[in-house]
Wavefront OBJ file of the C-alpha trace (Angstrom):
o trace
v -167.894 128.010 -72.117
v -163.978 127.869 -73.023
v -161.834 129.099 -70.512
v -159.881 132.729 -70.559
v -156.152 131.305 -71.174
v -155.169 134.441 -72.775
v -154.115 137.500 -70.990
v -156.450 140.149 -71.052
v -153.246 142.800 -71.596
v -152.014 140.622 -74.733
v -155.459 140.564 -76.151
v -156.162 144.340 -76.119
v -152.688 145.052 -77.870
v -153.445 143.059 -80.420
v -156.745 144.002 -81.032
v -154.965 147.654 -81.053
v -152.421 146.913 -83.204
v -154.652 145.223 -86.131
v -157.012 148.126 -85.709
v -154.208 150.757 -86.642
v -152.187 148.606 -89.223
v -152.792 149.635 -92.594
v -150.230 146.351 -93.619
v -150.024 143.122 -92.065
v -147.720 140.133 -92.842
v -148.263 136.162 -91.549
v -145.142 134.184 -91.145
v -144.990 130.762 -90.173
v -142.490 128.262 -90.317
v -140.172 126.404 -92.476
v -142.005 123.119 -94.064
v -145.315 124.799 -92.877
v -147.465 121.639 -91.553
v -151.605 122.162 -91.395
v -151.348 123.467 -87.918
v -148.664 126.073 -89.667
v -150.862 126.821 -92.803
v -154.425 126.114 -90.960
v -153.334 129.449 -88.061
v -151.956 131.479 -90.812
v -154.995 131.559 -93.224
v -157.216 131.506 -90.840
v -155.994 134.397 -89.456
v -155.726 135.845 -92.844
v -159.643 135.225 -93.860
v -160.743 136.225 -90.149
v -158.016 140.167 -91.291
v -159.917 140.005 -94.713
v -163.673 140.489 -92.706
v -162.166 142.965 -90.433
v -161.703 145.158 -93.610
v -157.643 144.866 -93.971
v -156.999 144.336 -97.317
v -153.070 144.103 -97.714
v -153.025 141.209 -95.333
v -149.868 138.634 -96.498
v -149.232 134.986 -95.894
v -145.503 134.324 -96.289
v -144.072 130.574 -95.747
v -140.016 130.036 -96.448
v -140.572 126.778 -99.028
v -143.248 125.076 -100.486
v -146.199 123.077 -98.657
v -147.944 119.648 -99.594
v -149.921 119.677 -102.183
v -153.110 118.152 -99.877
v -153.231 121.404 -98.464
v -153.662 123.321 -101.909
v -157.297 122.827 -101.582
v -157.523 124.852 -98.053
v -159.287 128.484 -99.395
v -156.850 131.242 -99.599
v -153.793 128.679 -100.505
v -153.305 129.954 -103.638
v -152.831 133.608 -101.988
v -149.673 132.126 -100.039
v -146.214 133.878 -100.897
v -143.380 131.263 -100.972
v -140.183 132.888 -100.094
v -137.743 130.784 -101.552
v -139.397 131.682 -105.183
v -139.715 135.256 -104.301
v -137.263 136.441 -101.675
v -137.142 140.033 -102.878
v -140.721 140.316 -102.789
v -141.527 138.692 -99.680
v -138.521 140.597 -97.599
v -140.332 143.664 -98.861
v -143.849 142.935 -97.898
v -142.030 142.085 -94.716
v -140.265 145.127 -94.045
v -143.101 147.582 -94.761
v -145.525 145.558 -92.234
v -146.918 147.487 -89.707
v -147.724 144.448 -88.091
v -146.249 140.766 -88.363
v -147.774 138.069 -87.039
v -145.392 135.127 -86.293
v -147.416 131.947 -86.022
v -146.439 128.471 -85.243
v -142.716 128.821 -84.378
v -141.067 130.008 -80.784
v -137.823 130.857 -81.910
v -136.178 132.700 -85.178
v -134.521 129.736 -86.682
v -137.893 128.099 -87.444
v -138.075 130.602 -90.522
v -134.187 129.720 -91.890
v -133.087 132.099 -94.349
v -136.330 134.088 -93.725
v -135.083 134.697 -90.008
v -132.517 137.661 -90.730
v -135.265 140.071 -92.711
v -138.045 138.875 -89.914
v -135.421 140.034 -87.580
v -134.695 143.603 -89.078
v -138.185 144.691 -89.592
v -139.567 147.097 -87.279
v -143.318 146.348 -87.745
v -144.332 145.346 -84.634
v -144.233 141.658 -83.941
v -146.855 139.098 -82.206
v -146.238 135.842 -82.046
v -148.663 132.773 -81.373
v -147.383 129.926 -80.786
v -148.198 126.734 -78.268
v -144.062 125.291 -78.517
v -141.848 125.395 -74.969
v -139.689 128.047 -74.142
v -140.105 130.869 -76.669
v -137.595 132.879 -77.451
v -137.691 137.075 -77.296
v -138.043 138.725 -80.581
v -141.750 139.448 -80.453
v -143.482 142.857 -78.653
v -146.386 140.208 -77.472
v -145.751 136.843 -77.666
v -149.040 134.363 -76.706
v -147.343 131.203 -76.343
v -149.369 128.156 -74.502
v -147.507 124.583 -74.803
v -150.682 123.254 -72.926
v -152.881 124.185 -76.233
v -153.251 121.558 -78.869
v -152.762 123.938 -82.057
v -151.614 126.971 -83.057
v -155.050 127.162 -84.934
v -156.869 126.189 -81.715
v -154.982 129.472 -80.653
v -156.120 131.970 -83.164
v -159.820 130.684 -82.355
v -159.279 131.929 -79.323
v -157.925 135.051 -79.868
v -160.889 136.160 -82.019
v -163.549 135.046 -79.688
v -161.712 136.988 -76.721
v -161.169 140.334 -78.971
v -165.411 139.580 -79.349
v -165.192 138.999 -82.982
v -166.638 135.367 -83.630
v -169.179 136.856 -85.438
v -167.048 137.366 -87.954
v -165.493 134.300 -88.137
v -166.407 133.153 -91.662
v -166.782 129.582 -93.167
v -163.620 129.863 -94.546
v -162.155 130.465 -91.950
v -163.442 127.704 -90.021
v -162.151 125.353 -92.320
v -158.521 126.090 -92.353
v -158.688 126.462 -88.177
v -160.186 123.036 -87.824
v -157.637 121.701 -90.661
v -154.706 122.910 -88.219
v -156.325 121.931 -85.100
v -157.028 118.049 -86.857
v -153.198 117.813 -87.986
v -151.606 118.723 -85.038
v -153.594 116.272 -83.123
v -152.898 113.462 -85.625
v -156.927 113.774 -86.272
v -157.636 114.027 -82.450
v -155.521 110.869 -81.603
v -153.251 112.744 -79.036
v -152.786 115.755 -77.302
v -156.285 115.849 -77.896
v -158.029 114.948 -74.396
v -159.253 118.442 -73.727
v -163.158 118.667 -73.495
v -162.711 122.474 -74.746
v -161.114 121.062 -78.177
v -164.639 119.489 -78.983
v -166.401 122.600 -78.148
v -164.221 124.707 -80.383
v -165.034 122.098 -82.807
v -168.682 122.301 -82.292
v -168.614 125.625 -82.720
v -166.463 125.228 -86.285
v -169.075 122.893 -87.811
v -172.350 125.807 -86.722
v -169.572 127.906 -89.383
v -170.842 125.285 -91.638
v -166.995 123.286 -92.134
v -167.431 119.587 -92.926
v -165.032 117.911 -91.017
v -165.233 114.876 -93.134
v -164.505 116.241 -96.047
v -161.764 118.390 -94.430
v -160.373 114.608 -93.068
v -160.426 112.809 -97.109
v -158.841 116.177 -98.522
v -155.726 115.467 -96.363
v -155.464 111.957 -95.546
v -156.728 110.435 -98.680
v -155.902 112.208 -101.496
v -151.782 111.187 -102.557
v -150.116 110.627 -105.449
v -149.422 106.952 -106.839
v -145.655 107.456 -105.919
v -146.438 108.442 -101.924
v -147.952 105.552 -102.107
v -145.662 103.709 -103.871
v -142.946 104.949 -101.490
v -144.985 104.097 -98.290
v -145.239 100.640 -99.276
v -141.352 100.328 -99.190
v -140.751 102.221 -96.014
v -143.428 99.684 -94.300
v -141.250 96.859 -96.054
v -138.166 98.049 -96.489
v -137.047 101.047 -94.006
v -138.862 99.988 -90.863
v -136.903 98.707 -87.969
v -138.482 98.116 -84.849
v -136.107 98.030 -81.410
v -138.628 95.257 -79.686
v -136.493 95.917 -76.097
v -136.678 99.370 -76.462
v -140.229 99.306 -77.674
v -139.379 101.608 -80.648
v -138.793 101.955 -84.382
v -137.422 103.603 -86.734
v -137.532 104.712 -90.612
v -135.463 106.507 -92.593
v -134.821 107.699 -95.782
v -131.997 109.149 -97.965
v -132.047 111.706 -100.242
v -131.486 109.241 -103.452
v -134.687 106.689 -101.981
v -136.466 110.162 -102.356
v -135.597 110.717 -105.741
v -136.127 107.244 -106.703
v -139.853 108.166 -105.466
v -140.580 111.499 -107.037
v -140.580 112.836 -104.021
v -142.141 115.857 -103.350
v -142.883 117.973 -99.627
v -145.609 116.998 -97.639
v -145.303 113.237 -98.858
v -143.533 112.050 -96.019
v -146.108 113.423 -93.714
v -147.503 110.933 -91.249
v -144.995 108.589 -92.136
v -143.145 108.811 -88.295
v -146.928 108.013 -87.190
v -147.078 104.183 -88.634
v -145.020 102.126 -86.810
v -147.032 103.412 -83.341
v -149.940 100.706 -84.788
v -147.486 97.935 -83.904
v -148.535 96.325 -80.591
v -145.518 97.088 -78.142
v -144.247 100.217 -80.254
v -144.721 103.280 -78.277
v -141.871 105.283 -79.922
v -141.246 106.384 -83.158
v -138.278 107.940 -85.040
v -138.405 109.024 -88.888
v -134.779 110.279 -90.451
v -135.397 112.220 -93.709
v -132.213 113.116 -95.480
v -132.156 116.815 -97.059
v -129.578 118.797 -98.733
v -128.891 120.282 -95.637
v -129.393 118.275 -92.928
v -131.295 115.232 -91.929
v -134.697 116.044 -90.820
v -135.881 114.335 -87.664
v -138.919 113.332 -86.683
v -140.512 111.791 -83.602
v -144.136 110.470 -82.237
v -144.642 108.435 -78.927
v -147.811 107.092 -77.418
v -147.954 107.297 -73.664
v -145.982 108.604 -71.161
v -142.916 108.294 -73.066
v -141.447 112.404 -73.592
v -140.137 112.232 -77.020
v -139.470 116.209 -76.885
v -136.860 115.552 -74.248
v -135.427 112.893 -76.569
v -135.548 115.616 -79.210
v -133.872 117.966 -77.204
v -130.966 115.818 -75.781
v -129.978 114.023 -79.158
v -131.367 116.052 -82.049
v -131.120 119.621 -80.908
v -134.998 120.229 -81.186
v -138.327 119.966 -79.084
v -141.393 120.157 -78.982
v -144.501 117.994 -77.696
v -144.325 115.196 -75.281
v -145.799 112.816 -77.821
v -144.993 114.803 -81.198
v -141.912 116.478 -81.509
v -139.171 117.331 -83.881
v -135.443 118.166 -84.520
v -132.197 118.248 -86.577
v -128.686 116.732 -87.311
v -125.789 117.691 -89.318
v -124.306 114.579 -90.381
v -124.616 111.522 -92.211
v -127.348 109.083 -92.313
v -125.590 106.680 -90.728
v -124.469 108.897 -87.983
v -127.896 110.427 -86.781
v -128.783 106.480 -87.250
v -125.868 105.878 -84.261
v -127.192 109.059 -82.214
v -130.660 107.964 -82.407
v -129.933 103.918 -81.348
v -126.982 105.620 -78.654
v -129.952 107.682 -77.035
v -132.550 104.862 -76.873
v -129.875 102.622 -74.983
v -129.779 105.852 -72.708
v -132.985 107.142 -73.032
v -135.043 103.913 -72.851
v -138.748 104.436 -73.529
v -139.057 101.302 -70.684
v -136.819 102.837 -68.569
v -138.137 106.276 -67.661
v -136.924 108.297 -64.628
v -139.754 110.055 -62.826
l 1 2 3 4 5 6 7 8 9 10 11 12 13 14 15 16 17 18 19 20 21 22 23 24 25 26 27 28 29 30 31 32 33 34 35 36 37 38 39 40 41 42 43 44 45 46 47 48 49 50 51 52 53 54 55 56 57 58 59 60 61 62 63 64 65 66 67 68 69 70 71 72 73 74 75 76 77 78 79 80 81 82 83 84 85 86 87 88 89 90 91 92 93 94 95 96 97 98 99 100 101 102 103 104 105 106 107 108 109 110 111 112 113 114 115 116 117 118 119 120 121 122 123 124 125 126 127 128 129 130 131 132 133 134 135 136 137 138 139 140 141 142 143 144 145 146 147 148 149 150 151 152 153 154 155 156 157 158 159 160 161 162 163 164 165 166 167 168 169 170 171 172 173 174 175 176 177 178 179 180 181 182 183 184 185 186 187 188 189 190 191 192 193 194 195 196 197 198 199 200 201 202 203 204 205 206 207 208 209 210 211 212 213 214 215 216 217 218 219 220 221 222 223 224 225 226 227 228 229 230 231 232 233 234 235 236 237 238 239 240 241 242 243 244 245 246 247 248 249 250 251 252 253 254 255 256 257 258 259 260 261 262 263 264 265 266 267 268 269 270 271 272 273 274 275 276 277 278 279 280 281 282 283 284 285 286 287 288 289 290 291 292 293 294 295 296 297 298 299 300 301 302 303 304 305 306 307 308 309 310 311 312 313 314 315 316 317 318 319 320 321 322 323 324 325 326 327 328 329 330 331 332 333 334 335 336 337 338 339 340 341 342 343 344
């Protein structure tokens, strides 16, 4: 038995609102993770069985390549190779679902025609605070996944039935990423039932775990080899570490997105580490990226330093600066913000 988390209201207006589109557009967010990509095509096979056939996946840039093998992938509209297109499939939507993000800036440069379309808009998301932009918004930070969320959704509009293998696989693949393969915020006994009831679909979870945790290119590994040796400095007071990498170390690797992923994860394996910063250097801005094991709440450290959020143990955020500098912020917040110095 799962547990009614949804509103009753919220699931009847969505049920309503697929039922009457004749167009429907997915949009999740910018460097679209497996929880990101798992939600949105799983939403997208569970709209192909309910008879809606001009169902679209956007994402604003590219995904990993691990993730090229989850069915429907190929179907996936990048925006940055085809704005024009995308904006339009966007702006004739009846409906657009925005999954995975809270707030507008999550999409980028995708956020202005998102914003301007009057389809109506339903977003499901399990991130603090959302922001309102969306008729319904289902937003539950307590929920492990996004994908863990669209489960839901179909079993309480009474459509599991037509949940398809497909399906399955790319809700489980979200649902396993976003719990770093159930290794936190993954202590809910309803997770394993959802599972359970993923595998009677037919999924094979172990297969699902090789195709995105053991399949990389000779240069990610290659370049994780010199973060572990290189770029990895652990703060043994402070009971942290951190990597980072500029945008030329990048280059020097071939690097390409998604092989960085899990990276901000390693140096939590260290006996004494329970925090974890990663500083990826973009054209833009530097990426930030943090894990912590414990009661340590690395979204409030994301939130205070980095301008971002999140998870207590996963989280995420940005800086507009230098290297160097976001290097200073980070090491200025953990003499503040001391992972063995936390305030009730």
């Amino acid at each position: 038995m799962i547990t009614k988390i949804i509103q009753e209201e919220k699931i009847q207006k969505v049920k309503k609102y697929i039922e009457k589109a004749d167009k429907i557009t997915i949009v999740t967010h910018v460097s679209p993770d497996g929880d990101a990509l798992g939600s949105s095509l799983g939403l997208y096979h569970f709209l192909a069985t309910f008879e809606k056939e001009n169902v679209a996946v956007i994402v604003p840039n590219e995904f990993p390549s691990f993730y090229r093998w989850m069915p429907g992938s190929k179907d996936i509209i990048v925006y940055e190779k085809y704005p024009d297109f995308a904006a339009q499939l966007i702006k004739e939507s009846d409906v657009i679902f925005c999954l995975d993000f809270n707030e507008p800036k999550r999409v980028e440069k995708l956020a202005p025609v998102l914003l301007e379309a009057e389809g109506r808009k339903v977003m499901i998301d399990h991130h603090l605070c959302p922001s309102d932009f969306c008729r319904v918004t289902i937003s539950y930070p307590q929920i492990s996944s996004t994908s863990e969320m669209i489960f839901r959704l179909i079993c309480r509009m009474s459509y599991f039935d037509l949940m398809t293998k497909e399906c399955a696989e790319c809700i489980y693949t979200g649902m396993m990423t976003d719990t770093g393969s159930f290794t936190y915020n993954s202590n809910q006994p309803e997770i394993y039932v959802i599972i359970s009831e993923l595998i009677k679909k037919g999924i094979d979870k172990d297969r699902i775990y090789r195709q995105v945790n053991q399949v990389y290119s000779e240069s990610r590994l290659r370049m994780m080899g010199y973060v572990l040796y290189e770029k990895m400095k652990v703060y043994k007071t402070e009971n942290s570490a951190l990597i980072t990498l500029s945008a030329e170390e990048l280059k020097r690797f071939e690097y390409v997105p998604g092989d960085t992923e899990g990276f901000v994860n390693m140096p939590l394996s260290i006996n004494g580490v329970s925090f974890s910063c990663f500083l990826r250097e973009s054209e833009e801005y530097i990426k930030v990226s943090l894990r912590s094991v414990g009661d340590f709440p690395c979204n409030k450290f994301a939130a205070k330093y980095f301008n971002g959020g999140g998870h207590k143990n996963a989280s995420g955020g940005e800086f507009f600066g230098s290297l160097d500098e976001a290097v200073a912020v980070f090491e200025q917040g953990l003499s503040e913000f001391n992972p063995n110095k936390i305030e009730e």
